[in-house]
VOBA-1610 file (N, C-alpha, C; in pm, whole numbers, padded with zeros to 5 digits, always signed):
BEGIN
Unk+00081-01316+02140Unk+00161-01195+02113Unk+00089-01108+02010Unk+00070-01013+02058Unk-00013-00842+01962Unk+00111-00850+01845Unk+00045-00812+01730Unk+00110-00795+01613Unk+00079-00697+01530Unk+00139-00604+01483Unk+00066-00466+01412Unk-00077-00395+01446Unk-00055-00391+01617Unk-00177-00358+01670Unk-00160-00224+01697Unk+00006-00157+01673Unk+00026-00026+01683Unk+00042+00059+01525Unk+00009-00044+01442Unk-00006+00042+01300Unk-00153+00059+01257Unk-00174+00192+01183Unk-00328+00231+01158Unk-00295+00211+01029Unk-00209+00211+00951Unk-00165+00234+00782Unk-00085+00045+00779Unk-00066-00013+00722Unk+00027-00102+00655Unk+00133+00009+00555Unk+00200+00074+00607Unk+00264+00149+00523Unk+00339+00295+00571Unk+00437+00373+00536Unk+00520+00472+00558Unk+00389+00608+00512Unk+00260+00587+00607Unk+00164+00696+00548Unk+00157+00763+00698Unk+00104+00844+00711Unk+00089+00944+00879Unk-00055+00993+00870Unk-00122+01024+00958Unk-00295+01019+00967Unk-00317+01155+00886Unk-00188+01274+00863Unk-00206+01399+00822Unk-00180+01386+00671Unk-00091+01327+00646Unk-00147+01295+00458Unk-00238+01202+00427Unk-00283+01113+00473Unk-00409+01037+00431Unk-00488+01093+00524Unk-00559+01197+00565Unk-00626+01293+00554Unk-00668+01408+00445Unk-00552+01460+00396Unk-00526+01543+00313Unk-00564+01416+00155Unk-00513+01317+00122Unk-00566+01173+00012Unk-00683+01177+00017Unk-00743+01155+00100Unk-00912+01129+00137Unk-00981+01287+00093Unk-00975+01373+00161Unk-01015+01451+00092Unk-01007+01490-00050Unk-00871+01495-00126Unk-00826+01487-00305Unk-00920+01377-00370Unk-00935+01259-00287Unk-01052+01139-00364Unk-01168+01184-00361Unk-01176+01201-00214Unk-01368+01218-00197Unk-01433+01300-00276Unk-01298+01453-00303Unk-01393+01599-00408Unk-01441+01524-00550Unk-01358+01394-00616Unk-01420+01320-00729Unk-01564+01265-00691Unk-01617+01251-00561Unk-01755+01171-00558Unk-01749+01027-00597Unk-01649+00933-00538Unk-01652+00796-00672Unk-01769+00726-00580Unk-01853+00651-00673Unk-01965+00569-00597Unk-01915+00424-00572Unk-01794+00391-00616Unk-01764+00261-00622Unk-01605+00293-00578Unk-01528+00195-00458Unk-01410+00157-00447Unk-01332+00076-00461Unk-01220-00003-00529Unk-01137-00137-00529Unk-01045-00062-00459Unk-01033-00167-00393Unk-00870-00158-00295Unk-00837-00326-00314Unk-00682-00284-00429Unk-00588-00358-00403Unk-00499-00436-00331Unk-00531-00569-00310Unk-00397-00590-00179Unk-00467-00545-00064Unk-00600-00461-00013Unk-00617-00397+00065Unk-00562-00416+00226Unk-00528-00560+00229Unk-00492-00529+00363Unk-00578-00527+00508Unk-00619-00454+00589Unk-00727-00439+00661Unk-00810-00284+00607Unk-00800-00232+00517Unk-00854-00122+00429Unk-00905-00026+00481Unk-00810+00041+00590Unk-00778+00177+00637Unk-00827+00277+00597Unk-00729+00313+00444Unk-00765+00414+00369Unk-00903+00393+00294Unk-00924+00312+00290Unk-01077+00239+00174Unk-01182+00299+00319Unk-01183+00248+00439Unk-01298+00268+00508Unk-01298+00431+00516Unk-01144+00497+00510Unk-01218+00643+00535Unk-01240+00738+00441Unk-01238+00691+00305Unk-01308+00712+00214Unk-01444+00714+00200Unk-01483+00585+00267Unk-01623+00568+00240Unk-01707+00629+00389Unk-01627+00673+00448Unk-01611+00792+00561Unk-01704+00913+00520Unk-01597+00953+00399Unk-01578+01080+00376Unk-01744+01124+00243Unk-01751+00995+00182Unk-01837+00940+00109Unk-01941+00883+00109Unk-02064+00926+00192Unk-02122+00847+00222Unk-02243+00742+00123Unk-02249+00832-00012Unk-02308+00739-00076Unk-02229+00641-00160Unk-02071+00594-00164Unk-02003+00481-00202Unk-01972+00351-00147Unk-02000+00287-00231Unk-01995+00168-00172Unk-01793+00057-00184Unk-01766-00005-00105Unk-01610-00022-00135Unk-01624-00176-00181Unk-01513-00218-00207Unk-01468-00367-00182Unk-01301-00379-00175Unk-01267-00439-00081Unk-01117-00486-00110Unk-01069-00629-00052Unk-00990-00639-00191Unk-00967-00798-00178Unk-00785-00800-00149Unk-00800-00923-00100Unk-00640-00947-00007Unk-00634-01117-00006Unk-00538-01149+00036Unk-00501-01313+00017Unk-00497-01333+00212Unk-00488-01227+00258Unk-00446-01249+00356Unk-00541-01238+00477Unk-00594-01341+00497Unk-00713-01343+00595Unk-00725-01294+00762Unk-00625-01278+00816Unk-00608-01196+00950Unk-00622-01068+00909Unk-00564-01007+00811Unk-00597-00903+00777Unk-00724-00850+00738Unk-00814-00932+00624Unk-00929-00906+00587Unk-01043-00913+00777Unk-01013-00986+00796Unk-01109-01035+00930Unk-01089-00903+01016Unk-00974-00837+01047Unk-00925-00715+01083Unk-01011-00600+01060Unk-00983-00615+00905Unk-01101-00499+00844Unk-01231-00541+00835Unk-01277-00622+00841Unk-01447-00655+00894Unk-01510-00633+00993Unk-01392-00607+01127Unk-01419-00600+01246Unk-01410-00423+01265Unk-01320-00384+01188Unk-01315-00258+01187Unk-01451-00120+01119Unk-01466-00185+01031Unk-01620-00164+00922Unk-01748-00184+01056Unk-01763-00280+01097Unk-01859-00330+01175Unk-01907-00198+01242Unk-01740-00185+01345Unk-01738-00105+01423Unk-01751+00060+01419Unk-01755+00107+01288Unk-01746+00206+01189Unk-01911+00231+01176Unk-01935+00156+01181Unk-02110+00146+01048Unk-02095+00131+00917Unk-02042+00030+00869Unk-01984+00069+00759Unk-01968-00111+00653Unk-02044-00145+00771Unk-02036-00299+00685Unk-02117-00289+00574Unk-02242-00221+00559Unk-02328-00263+00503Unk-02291-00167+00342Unk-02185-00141+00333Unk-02153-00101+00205Unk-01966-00115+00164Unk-01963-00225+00243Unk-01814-00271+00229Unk-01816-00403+00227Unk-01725-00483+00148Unk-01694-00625+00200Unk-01538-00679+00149Unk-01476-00736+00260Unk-01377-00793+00231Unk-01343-00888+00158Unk-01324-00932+00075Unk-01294-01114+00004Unk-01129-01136-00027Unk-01141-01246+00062Unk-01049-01335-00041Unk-01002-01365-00137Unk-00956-01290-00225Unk-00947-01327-00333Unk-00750-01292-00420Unk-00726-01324-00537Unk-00627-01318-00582Unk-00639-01198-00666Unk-00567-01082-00713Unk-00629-00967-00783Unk-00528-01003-00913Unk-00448-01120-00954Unk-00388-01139-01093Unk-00501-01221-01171Unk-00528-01112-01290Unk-00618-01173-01396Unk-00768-01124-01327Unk-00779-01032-01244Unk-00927-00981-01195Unk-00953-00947-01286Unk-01142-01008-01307Unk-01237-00944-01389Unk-01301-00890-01320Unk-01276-00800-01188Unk-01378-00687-01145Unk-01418-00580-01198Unk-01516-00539-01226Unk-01547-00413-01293Unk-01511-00267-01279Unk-01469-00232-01373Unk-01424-00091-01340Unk-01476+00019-01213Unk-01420+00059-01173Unk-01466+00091-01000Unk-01393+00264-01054Unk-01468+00369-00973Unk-01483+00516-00967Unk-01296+00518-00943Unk-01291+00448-00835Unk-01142+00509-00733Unk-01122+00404-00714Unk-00964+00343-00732Unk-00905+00204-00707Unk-00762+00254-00642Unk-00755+00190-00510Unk-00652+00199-00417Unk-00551+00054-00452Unk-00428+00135-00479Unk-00307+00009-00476Unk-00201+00045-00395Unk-00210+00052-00264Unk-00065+00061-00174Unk+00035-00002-00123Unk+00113-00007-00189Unk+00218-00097-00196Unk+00214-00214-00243Unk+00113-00242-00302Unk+00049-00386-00352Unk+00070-00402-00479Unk+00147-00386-00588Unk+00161-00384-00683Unk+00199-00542-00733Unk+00227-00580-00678Unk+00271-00713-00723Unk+00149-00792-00642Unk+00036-00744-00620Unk-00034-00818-00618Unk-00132-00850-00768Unk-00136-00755-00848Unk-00125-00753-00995Unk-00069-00795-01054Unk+00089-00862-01086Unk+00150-00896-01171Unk+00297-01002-01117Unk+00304-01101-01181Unk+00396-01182-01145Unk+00562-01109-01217Unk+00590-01005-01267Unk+00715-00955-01354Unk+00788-00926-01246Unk+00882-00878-01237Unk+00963-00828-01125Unk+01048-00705-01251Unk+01046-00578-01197Unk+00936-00551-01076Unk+00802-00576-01194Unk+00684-00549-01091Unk+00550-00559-01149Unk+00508-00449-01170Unk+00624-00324-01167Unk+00545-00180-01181Unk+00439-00170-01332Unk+00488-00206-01397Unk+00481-00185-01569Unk+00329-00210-01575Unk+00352-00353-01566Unk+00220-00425-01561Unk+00115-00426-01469Unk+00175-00388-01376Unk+00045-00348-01247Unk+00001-00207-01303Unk+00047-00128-01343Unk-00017-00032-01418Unk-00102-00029-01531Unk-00073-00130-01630Unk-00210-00181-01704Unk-00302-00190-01635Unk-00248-00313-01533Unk-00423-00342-01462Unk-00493-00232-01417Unk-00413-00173-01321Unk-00489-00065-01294Unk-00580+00046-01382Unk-00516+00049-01496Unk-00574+00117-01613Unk-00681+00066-01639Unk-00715-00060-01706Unk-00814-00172-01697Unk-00943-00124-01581Unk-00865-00094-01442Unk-00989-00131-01386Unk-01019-00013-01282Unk-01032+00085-01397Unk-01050+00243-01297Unk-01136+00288-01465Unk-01248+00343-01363Unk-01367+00395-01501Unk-01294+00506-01523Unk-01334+00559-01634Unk-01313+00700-01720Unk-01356+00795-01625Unk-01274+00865-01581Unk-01322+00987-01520Unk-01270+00983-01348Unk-01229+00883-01324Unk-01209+00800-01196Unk-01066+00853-01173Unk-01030+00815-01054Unk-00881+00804-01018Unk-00850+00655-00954Unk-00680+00623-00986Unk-00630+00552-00870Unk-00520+00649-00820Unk-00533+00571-00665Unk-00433+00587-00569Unk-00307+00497-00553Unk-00161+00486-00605Unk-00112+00443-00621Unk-00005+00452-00529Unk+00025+00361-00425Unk+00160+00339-00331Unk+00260+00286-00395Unk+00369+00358-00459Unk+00478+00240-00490Unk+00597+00261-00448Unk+00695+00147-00413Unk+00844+00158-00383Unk+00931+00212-00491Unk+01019+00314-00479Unk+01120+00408-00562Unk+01256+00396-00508Unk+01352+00383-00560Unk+01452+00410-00524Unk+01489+00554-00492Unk+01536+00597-00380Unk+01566+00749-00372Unk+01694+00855-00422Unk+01780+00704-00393Unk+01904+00693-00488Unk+01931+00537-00503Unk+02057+00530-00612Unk+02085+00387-00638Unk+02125+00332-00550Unk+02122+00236-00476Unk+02173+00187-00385Unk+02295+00096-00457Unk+02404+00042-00297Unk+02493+00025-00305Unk+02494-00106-00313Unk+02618-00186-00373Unk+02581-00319-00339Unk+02591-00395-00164Unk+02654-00305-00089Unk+02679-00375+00029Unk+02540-00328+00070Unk+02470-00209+00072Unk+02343-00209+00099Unk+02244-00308+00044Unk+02256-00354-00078Unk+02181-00426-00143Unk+02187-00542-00071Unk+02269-00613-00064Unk+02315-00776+00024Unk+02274-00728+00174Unk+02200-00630+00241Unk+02137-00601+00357Unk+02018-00614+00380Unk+01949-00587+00191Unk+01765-00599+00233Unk+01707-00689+00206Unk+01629-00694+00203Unk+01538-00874+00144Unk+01635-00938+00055Unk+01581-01089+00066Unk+01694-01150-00009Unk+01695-01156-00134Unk+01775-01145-00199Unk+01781-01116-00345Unk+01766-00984-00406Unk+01774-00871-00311Unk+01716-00770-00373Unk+01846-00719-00498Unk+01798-00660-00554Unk+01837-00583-00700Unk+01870-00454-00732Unk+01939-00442-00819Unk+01919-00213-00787Unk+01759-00215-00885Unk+01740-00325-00982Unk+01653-00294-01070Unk+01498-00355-01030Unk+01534-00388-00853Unk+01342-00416-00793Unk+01254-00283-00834Unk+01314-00172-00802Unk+01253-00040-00818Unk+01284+00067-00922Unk+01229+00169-00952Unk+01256+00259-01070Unk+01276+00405-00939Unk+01355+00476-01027Unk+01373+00618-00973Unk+01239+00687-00965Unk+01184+00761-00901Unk+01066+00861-00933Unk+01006+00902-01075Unk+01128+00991-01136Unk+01088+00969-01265Unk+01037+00925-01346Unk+01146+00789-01334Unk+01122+00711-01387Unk+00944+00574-01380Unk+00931+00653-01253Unk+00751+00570-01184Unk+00672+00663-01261Unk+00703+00766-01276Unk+00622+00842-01323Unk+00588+00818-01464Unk+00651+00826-01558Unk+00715+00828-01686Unk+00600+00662-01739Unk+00642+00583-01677Unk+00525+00467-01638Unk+00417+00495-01634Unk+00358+00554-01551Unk+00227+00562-01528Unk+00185+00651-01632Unk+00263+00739-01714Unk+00239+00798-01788Unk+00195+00693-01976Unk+00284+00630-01957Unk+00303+00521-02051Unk+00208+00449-02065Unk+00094+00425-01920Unk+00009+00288-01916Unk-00103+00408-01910Unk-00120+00548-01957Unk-00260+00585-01986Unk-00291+00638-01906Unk-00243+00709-01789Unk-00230+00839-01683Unk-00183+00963-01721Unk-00236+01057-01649Unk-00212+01167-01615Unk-00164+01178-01454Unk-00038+01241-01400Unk-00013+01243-01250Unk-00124+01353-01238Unk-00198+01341-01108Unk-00261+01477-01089Unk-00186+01523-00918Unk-00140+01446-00892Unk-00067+01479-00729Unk+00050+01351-00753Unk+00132+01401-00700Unk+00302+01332-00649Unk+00331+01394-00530Unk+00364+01294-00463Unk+00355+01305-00278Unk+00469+01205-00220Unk+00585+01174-00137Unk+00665+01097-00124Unk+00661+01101+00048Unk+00665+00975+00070Unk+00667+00971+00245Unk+00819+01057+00301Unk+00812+01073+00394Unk+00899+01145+00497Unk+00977+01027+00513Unk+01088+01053+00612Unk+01169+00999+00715Unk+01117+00932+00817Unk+01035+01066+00866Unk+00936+01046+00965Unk+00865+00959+00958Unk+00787+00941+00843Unk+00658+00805+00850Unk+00739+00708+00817Unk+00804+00682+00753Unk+00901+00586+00729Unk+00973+00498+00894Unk+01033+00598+00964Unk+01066+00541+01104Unk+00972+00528+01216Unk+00804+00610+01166Unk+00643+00572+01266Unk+00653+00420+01190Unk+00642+00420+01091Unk+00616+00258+01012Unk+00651+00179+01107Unk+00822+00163+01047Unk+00904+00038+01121Unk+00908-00005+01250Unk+00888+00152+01293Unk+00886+00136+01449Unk+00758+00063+01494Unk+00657+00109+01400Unk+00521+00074+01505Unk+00478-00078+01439Unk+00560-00138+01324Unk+00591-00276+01268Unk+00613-00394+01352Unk+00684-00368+01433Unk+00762-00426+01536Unk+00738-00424+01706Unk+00719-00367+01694Unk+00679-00266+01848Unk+00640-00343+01944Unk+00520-00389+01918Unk+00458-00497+02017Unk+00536-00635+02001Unk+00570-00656+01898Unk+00687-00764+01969Unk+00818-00769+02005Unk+00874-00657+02011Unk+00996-00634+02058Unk+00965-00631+02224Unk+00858-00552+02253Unk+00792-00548+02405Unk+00752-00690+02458Unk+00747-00791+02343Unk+00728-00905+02413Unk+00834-00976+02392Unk+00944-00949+02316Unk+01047-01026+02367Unk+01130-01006+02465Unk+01129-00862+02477Unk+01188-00820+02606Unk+01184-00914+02776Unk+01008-00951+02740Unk+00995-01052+02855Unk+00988-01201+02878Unk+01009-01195+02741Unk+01002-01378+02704Unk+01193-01381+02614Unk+01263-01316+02656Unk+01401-01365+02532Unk+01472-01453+02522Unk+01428-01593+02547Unk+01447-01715+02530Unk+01357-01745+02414Unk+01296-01695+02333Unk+01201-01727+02215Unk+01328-01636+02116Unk+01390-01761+02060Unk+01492-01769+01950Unk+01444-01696+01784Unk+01361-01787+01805Unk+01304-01750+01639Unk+01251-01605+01652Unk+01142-01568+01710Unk+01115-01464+01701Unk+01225-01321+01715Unk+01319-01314+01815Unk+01408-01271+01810Unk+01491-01229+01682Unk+01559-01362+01612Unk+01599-01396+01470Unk+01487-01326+01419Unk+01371-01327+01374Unk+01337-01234+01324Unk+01325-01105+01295Unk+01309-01074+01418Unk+01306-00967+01447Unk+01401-00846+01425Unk+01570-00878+01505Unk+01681-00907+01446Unk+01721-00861+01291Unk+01648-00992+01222Unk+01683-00983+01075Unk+01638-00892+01035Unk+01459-00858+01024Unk+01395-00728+00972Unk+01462-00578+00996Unk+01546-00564+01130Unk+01570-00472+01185Unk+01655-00411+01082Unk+01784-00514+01059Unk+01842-00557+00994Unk+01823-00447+00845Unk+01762-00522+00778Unk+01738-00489+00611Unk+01668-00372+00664Unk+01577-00333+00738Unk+01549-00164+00711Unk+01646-00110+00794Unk+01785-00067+00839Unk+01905-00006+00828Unk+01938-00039+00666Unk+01941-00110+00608Unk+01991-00130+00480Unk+01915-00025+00361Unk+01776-00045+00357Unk+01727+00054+00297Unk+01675+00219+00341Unk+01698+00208+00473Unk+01682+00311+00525Unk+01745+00448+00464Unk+01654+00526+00432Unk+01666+00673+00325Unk+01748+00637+00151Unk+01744+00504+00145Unk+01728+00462+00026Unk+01646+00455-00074Unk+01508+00328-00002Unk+01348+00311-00029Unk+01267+00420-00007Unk+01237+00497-00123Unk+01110+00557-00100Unk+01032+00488-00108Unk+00902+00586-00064Unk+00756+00526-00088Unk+00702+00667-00148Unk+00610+00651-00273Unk+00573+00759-00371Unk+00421+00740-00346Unk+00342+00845-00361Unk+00149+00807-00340Unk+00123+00903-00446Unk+00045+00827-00541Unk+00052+00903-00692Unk-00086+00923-00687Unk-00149+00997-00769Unk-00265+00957-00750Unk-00324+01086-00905Unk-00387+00914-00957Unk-00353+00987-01144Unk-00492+00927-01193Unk-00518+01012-01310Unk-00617+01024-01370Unk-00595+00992-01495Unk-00685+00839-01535Unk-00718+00841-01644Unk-00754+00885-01772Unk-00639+00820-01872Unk-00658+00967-01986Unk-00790+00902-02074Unk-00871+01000-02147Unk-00973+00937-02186Unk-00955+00858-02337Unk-01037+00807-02307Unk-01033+00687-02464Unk-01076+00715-02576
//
């Protein structure tokens, strides 16, 4: 069964604002990329697209994914100044990098709940002077309710996420400047989920005697009606104040 073979983003992004991202990074020139959490590193390869003398790296725990983006680079031309690793990004001693991508990965930085606070140190830490990161994070759009709340992931909280502002106000705190604030649509938000799922809803359709998957499926459907036009998604993308 195909699995997120209809998403180009891991995320509520559309090819026309990370178009418009890529270009806001590339006019900096960074020679060096970290991507956070990267994922299969989408936005990281078309950076280094757009860039041709930078070199990337992005690390992920999650190896279908990394193998994803190796195959994708390959196919690009693009191996020979990219590499995927394995690795854990809490307590990274990687070196400060031009442009550091964190989308939605914030808690791949920090064990706090939420990890906004502290994933923003790191990031501070590990973006050179003069550099930017690109920052994906979850916002509340409004407070949610408690019967909404008992709908999305389990355990969720009103206090998993901060208001906009209030993300901001943060990043301001951990040694940023915002230089762009950008918030996903509706729209990418329902391309996401939809294209999340997609290929296996098409295969349960013909196999629906497969219980579990179903139940899954089901459930996920589930919690995004719950956060649906609740959860934002914010793409910050801020500049280090100097030292």
């Amino acid at each position: 069964m195909t699995t997120h073979a209809r998403l180009t983003f891991h995320g509520p992004l559309s090819a026309e604002r990370a178009t418009a991202i890529v270009e806001r990074l590339a006019a900096n020139r960074p020679r060096t990329v970290l991507d956070i959490g990267c994922g299969w590193g989408e936005l990281l390869l078309r950076v280094l697209e757009a860039v041709p003398a930078a070199r990337g790296t992005g690390i992920d725990v999650n190896e279908t994914d990394l193998a994803r983006g190796r195959r994708e680079a390959e196919a690009r031309g693009l191996a020979g100044r990219v590499e995927f690793v394995a690795e854990s990004a809490r307590g990274t001693v990687r070196e400060p990098a031009d442009l550091v991508l964190c989308l939605g990965a914030s808690q791949a930085l920090s064990e706090a709940e939420p990890p906004t606070g502290e994933a923003l140190a790191s990031l501070r830490r590990l973006v050179s002077d003069g550099g930017r990161v690109l920052l994906g994070e979850g916002f509340w759009e409004r407070t949610p309710t408690e019967t909404e709340l008992a709908g999305m992931w389990p355990g969720a909280r009103a206090d998993d996420h901060f208001g906009l502002a209030e993300l901001l106000d943060l990043a301001v705190a951990a040694g940023f400047r915002p230089e762009w604030t950008e918030t996903a649509t509706h729209s990418e938000w329902e391309h996401f989920e939809s294209a999340y799922q997609a290929d296996q809803e098409v295969w349960l359709a013909a196999n629906p005697s497969a219980t579990e998957v179903r139940d899954r499926l089901d459930r996920h459907r589930a919690q995004w009606m719950s956060y649906r036009e609740v959860l934002g998604m914010a793409y910050l993308t801020l500049v280090p104040v100097q030292r």
